[in-house]
Biopython code that builds the backbone (N, CA, C, O; Angstrom):
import numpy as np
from Bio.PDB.StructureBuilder import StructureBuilder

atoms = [
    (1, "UNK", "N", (-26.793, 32.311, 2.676)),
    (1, "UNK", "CA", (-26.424, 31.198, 3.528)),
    (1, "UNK", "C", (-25.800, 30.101, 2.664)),
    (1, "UNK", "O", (-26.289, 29.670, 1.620)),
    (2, "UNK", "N", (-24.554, 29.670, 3.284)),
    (2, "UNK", "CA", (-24.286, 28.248, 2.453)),
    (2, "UNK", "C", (-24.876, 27.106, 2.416)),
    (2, "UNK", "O", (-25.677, 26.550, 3.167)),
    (3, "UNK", "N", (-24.377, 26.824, 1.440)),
    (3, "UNK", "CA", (-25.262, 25.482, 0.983)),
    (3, "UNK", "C", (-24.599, 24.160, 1.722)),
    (3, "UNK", "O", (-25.264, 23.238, 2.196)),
    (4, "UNK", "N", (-23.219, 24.244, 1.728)),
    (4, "UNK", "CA", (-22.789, 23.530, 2.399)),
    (4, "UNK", "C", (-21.791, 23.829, 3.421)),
    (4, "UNK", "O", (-21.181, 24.882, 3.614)),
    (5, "UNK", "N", (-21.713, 22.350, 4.244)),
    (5, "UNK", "CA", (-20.745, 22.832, 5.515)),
    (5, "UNK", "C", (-19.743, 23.377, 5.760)),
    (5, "UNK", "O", (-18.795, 22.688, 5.385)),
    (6, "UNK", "N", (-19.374, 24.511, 6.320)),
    (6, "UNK", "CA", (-18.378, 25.670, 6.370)),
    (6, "UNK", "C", (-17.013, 24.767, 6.301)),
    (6, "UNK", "O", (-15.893, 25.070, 5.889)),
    (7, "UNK", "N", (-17.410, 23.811, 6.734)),
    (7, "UNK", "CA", (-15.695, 23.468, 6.979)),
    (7, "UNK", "C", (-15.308, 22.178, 6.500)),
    (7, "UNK", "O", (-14.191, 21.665, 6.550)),
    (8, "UNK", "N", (-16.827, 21.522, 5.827)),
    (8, "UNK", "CA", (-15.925, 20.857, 4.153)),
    (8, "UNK", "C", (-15.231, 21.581, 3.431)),
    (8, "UNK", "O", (-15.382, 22.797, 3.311)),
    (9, "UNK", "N", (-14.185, 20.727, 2.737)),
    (9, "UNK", "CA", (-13.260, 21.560, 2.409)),
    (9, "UNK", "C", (-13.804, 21.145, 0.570)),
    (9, "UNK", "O", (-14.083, 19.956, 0.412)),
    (10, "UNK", "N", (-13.900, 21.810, -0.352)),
    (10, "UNK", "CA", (-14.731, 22.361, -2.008)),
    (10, "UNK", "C", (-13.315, 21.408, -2.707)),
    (10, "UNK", "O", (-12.184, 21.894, -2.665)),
    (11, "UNK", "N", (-13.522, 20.316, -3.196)),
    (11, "UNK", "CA", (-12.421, 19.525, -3.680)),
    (11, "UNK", "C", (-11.922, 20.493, -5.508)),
    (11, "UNK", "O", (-12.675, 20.857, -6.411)),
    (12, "UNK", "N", (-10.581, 20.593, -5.401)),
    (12, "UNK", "CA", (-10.696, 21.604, -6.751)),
    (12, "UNK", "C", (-10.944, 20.635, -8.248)),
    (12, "UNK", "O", (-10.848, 19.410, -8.170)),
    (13, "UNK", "N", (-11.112, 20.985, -8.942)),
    (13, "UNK", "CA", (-11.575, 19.997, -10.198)),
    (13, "UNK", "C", (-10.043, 19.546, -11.067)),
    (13, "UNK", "O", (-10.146, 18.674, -11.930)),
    (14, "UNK", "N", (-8.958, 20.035, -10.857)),
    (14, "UNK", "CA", (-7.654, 19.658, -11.001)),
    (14, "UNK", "C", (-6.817, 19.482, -10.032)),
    (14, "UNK", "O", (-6.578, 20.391, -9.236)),
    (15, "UNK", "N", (-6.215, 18.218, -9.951)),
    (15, "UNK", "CA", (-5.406, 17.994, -8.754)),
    (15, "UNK", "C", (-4.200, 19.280, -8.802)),
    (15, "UNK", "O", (-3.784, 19.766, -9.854)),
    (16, "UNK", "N", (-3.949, 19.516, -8.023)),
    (16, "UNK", "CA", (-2.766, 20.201, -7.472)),
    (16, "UNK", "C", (-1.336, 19.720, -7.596)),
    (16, "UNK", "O", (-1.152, 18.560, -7.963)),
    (17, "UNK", "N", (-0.350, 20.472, -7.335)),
    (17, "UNK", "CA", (1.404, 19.475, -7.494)),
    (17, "UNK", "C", (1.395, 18.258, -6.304)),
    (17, "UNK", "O", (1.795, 17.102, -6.439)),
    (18, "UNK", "N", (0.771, 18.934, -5.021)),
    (18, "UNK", "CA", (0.860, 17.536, -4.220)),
    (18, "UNK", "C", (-0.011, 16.402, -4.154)),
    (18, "UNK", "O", (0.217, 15.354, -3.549)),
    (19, "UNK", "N", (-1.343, 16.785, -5.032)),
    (19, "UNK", "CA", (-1.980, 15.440, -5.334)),
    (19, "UNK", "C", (-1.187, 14.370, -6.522)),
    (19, "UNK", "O", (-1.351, 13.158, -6.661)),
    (20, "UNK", "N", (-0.350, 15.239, -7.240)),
    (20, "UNK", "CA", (0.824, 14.877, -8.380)),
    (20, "UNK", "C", (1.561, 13.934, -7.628)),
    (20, "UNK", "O", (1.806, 12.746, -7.840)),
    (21, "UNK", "N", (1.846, 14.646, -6.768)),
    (21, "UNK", "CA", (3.332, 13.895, -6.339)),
    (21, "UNK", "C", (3.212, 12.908, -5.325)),
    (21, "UNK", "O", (4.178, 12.293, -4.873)),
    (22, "UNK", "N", (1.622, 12.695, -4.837)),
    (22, "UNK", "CA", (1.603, 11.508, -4.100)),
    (22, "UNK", "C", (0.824, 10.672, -5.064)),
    (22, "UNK", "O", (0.349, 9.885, -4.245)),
    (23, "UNK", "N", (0.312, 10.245, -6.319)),
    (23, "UNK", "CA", (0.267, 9.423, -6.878)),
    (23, "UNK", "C", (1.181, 8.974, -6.995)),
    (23, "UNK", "O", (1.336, 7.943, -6.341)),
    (24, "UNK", "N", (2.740, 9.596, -8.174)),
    (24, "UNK", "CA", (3.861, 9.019, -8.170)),
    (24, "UNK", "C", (4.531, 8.018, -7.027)),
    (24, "UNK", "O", (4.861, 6.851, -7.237)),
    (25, "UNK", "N", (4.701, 8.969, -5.362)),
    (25, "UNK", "CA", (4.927, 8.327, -4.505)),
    (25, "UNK", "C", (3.954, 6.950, -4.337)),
    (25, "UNK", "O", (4.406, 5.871, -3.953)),
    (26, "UNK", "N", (2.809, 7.137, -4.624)),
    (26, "UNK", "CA", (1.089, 5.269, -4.304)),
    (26, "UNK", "C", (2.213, 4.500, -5.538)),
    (26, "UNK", "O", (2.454, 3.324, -5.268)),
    (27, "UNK", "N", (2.798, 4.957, -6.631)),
    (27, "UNK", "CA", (2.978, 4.186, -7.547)),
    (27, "UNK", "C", (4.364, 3.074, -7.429)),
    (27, "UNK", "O", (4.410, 1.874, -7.697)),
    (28, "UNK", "N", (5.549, 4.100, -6.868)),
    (28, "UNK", "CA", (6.776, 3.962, -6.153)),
    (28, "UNK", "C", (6.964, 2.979, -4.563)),
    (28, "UNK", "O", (7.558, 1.905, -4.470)),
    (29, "UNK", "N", (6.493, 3.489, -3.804)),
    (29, "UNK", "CA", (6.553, 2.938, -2.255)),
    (29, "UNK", "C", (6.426, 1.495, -2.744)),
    (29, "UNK", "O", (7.182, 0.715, -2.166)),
    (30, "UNK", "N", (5.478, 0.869, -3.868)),
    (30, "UNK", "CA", (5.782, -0.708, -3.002)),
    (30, "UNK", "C", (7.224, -1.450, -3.453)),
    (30, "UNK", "O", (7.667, -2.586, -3.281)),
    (31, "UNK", "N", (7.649, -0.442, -4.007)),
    (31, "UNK", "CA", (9.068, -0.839, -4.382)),
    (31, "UNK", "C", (10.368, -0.926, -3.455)),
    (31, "UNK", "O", (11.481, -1.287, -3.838)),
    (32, "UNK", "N", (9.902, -0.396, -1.742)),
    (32, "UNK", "CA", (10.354, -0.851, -0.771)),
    (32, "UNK", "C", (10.863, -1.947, -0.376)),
    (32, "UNK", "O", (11.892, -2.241, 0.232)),
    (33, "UNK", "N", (9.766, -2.673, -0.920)),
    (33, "UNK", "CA", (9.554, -4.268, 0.051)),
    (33, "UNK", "C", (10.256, -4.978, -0.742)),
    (33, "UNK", "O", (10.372, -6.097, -0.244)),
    (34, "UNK", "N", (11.025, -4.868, -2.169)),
    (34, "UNK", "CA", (11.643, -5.752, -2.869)),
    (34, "UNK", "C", (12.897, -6.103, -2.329)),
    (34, "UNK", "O", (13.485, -7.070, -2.812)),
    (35, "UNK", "N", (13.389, -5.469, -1.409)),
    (35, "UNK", "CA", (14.459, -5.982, -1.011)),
    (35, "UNK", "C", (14.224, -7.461, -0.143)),
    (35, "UNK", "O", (15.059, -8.356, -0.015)),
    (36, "UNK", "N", (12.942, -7.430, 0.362)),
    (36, "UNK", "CA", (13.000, -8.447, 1.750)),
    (36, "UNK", "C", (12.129, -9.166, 0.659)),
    (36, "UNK", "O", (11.430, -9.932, 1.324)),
    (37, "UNK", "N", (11.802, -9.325, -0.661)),
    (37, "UNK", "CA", (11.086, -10.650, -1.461)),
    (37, "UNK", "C", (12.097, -10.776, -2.075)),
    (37, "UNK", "O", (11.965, -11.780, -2.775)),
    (38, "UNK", "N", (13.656, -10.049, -2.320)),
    (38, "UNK", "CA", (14.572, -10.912, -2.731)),
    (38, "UNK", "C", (15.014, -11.653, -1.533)),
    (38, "UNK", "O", (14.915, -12.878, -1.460)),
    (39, "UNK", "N", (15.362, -11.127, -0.865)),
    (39, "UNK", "CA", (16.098, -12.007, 0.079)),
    (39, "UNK", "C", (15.451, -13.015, 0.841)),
    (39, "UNK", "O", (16.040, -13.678, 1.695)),
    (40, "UNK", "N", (14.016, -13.171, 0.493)),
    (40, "UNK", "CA", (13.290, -14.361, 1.114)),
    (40, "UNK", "C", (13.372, -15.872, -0.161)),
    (40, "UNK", "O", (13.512, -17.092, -0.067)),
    (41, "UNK", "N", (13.187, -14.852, -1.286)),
    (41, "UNK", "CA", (13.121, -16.048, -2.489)),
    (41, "UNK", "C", (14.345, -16.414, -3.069)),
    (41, "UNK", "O", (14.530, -17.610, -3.294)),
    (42, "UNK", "N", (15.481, -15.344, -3.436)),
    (42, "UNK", "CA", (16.288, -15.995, -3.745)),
    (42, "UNK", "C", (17.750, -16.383, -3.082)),
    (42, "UNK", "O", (18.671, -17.040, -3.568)),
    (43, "UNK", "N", (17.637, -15.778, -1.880)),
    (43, "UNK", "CA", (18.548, -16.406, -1.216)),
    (43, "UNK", "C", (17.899, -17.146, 0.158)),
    (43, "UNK", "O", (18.516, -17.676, 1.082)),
    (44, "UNK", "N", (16.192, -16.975, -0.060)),
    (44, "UNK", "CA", (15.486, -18.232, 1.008)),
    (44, "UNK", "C", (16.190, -18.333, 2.426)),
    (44, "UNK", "O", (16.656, -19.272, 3.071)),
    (45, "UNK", "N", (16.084, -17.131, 2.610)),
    (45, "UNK", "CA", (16.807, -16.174, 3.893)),
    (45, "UNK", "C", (15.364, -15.742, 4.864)),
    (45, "UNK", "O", (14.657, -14.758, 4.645)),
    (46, "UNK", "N", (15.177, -16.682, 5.885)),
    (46, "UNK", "CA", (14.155, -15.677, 6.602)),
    (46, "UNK", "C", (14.624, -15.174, 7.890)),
    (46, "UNK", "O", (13.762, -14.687, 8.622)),
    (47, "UNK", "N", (15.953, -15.204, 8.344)),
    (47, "UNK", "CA", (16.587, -14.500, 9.343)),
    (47, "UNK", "C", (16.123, -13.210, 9.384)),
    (47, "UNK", "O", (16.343, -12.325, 8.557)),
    (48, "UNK", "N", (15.164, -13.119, 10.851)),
    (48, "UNK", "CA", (15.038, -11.853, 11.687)),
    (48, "UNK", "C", (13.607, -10.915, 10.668)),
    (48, "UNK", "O", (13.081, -9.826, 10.899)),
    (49, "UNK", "N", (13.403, -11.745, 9.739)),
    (49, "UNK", "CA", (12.190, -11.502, 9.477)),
    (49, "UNK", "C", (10.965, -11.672, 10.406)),
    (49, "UNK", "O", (10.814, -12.733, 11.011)),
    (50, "UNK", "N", (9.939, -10.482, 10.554)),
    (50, "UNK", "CA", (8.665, -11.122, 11.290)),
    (50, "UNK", "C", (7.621, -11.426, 10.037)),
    (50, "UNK", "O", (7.434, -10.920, 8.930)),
    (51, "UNK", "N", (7.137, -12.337, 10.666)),
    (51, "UNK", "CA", (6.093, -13.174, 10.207)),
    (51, "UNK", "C", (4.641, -11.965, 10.368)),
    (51, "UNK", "O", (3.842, -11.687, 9.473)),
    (52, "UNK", "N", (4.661, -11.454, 11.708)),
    (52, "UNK", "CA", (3.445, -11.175, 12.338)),
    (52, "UNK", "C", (3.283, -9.562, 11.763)),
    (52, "UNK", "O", (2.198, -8.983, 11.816)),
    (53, "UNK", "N", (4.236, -9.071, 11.335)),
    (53, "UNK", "CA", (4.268, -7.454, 10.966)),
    (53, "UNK", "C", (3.800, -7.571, 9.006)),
    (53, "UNK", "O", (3.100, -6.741, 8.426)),
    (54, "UNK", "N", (4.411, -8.785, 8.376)),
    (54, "UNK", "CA", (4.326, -9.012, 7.372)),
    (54, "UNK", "C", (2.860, -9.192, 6.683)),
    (54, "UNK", "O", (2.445, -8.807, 5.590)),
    (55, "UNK", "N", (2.019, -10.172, 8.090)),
    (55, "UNK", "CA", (0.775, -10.407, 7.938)),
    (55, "UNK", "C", (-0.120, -9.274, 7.930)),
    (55, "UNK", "O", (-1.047, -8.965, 7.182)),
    (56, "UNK", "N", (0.471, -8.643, 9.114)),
    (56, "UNK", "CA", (-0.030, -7.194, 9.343)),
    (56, "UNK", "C", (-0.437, -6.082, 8.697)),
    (56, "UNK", "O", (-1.401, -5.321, 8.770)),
    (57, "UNK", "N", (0.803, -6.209, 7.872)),
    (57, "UNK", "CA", (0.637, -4.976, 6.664)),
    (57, "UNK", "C", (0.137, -5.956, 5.333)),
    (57, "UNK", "O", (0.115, -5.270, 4.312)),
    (58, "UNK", "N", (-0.094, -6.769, 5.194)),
    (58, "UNK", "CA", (-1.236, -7.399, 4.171)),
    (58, "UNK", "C", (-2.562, -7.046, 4.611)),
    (58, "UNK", "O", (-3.242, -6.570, 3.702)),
    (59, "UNK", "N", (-3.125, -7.133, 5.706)),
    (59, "UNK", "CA", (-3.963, -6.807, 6.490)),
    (59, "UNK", "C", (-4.767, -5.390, 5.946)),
    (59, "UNK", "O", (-5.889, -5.182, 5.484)),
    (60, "UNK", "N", (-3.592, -4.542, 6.248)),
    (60, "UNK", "CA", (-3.720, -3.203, 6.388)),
    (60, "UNK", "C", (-4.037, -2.842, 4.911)),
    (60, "UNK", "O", (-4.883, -2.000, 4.606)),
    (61, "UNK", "N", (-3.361, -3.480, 4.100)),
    (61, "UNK", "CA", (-3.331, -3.279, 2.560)),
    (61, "UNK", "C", (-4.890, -3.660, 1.925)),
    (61, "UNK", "O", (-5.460, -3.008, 1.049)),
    (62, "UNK", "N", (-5.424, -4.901, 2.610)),
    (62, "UNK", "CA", (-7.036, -4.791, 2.113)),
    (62, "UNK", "C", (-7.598, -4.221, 2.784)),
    (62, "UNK", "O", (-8.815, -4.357, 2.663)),
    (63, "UNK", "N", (-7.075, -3.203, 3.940)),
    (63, "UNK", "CA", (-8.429, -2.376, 3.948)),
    (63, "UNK", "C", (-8.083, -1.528, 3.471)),
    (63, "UNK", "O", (-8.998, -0.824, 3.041)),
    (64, "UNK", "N", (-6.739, -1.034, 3.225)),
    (64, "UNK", "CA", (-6.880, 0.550, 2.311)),
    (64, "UNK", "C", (-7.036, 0.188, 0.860)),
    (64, "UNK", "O", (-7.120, 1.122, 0.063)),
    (65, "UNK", "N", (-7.098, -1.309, 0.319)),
    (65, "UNK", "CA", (-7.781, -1.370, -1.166)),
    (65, "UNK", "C", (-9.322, -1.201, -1.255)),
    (65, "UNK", "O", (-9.898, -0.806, -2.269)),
    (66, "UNK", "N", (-10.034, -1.597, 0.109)),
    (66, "UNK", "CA", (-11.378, -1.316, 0.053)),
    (66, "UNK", "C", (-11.694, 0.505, 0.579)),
    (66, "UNK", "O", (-12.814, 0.977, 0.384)),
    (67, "UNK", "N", (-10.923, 1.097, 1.029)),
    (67, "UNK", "CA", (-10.701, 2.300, 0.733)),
    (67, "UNK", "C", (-10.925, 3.050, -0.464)),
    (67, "UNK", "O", (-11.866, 3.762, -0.815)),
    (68, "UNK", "N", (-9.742, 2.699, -1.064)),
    (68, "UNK", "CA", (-9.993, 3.009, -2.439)),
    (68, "UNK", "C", (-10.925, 2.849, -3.350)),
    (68, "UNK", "O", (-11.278, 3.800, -4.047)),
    (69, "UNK", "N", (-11.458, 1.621, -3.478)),
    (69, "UNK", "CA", (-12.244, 1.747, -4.211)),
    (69, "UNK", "C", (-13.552, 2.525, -3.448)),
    (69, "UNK", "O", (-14.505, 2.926, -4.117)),
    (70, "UNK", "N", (-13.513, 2.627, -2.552)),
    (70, "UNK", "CA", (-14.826, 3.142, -1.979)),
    (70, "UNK", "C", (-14.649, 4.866, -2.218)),
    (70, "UNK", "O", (-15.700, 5.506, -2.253)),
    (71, "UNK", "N", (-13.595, 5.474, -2.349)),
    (71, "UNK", "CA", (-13.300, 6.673, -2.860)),
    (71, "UNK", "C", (-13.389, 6.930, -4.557)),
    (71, "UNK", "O", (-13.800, 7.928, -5.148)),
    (72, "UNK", "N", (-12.813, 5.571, -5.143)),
    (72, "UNK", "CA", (-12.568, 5.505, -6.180)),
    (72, "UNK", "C", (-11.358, 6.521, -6.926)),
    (72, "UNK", "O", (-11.508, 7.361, -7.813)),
    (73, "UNK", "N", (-10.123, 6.094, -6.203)),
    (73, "UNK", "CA", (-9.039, 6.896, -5.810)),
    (73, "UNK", "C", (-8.028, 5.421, -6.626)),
    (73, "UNK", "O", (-7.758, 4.406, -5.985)),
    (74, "UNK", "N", (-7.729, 5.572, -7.682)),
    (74, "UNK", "CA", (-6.850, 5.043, -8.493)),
    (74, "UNK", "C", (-4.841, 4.640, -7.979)),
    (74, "UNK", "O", (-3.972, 3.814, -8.260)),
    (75, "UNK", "N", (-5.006, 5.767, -7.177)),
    (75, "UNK", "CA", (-3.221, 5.732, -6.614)),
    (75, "UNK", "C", (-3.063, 4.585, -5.649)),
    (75, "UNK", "O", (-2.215, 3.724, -5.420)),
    (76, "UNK", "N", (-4.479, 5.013, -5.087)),
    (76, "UNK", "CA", (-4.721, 3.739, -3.385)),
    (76, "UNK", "C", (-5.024, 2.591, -3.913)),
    (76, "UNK", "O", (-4.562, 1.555, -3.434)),
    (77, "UNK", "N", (-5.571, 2.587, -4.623)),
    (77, "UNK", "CA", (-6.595, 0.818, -4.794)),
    (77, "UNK", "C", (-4.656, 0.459, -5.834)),
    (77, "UNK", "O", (-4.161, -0.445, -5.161)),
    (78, "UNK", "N", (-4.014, 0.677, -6.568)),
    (78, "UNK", "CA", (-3.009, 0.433, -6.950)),
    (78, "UNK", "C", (-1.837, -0.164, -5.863)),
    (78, "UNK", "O", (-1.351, -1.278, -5.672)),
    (79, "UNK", "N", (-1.648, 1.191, -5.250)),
    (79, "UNK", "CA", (-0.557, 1.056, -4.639)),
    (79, "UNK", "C", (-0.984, -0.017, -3.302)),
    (79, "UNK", "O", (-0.039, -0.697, -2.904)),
    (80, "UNK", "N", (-2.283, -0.216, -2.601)),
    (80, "UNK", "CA", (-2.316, -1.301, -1.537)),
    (80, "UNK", "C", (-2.308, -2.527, -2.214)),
    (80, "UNK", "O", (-1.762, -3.469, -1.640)),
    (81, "UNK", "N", (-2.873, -2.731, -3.475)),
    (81, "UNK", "CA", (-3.046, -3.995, -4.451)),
    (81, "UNK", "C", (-1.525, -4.559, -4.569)),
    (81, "UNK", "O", (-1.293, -5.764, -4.478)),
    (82, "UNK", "N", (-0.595, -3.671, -4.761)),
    (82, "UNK", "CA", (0.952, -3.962, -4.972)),
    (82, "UNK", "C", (1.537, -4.639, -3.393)),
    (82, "UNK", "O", (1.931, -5.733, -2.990)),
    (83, "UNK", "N", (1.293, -3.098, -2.757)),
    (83, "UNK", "CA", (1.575, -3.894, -1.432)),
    (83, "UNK", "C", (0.741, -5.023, -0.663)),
    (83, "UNK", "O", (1.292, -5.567, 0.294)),
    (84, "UNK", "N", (-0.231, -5.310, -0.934)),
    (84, "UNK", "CA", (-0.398, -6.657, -0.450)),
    (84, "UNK", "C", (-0.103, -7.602, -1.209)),
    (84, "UNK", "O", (0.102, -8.676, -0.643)),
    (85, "UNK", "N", (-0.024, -7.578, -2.140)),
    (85, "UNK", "CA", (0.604, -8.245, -2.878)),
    (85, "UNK", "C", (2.047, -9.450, -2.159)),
    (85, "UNK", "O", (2.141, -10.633, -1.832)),
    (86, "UNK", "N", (3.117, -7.985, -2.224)),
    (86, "UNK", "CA", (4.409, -7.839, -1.692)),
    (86, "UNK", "C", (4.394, -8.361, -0.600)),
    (86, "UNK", "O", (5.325, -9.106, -0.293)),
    (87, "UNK", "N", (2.940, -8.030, 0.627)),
    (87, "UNK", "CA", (3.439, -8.470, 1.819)),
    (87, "UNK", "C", (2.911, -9.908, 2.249)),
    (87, "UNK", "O", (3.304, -10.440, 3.287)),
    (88, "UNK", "N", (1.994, -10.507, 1.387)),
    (88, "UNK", "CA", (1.526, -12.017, 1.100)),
    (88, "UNK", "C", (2.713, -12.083, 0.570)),
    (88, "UNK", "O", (3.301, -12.222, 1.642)),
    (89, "UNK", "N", (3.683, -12.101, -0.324)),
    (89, "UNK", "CA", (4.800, -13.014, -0.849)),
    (89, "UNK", "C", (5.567, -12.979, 0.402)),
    (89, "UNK", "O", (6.027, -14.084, 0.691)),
    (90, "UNK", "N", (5.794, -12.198, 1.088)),
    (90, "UNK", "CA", (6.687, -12.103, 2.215)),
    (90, "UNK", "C", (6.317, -13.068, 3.388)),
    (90, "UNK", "O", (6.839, -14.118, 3.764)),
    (91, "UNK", "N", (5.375, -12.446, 3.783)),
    (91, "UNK", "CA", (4.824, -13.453, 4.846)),
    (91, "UNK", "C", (4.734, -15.299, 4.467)),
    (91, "UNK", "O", (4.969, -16.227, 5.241)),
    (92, "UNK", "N", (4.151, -15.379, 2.465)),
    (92, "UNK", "CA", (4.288, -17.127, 2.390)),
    (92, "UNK", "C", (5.725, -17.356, 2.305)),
    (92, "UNK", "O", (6.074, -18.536, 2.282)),
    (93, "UNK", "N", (6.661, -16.423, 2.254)),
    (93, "UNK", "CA", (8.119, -17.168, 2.133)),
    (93, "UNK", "C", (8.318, -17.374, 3.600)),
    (93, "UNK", "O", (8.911, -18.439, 3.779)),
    (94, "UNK", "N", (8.100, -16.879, 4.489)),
    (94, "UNK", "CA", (8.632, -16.996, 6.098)),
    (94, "UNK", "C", (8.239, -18.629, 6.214)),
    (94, "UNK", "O", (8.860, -19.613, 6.615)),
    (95, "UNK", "N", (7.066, -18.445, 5.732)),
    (95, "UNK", "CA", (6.321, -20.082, 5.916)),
    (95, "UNK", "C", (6.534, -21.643, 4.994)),
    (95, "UNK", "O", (6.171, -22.818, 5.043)),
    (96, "UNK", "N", (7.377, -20.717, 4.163)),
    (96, "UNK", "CA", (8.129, -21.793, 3.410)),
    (96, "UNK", "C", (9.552, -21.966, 3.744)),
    (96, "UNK", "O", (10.124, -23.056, 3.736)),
    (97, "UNK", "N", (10.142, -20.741, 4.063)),
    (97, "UNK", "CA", (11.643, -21.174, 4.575)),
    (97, "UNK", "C", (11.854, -21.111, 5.923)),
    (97, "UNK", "O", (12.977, -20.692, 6.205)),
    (98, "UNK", "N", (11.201, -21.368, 6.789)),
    (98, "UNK", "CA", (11.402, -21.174, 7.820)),
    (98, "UNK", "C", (11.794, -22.886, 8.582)),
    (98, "UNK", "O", (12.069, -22.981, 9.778)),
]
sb = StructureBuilder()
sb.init_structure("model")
sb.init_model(0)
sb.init_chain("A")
sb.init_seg("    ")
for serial, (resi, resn, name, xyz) in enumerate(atoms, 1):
    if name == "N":
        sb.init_residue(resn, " ", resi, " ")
    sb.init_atom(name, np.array(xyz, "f"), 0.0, 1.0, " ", f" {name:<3s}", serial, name[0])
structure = sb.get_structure()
């Protein structure tokens, strides 16, 4: 009889190519948002920016940093730390140039 539940899935002791390649991607993605923290800071442009989606995904970003660390998953607690980061600069520029 098993010891454990049939349909946990036995985590392997070396990540795999796609646990590879979505660190790279946790490391990459917040490099998205640089376009809309240039164009908030240095050309202090908040045309058609939302405020409320910006807040949003800051939001979203501390809970998947408390995620992470609660996994203790290095790609996540990184990559939401960046993006909230990114999406607090975004959201205080709306509120400064607006």
């Amino acid at each position: 009889m098993p010891t454990h539940h049939p349909h946990h899935r036995i985590r392997k002791s070396n990540p795999d190519y796609f646990d590879s390649a979505m660190s790279l991607i946790a490391i990459i993605s917040p490099l998205s948002m640089t376009p809309q923290v240039y164009q908030v800071y240095l050309h202090k442009n908040v045309t058609g920016i939302s405020l409320s989606t910006w807040l949003l995904s800051a939001a979203t970003s501390i809970i998947w940093l408390a995620y992470g660390f609660h996994r203790k998953d290095k790609p996540i607690i990184f990559n939401s730390t960046m993006g909230g980061i990114l999406c607090t600069a975004i959201a205080a520029g709306v509120f400064l140039y607006k």
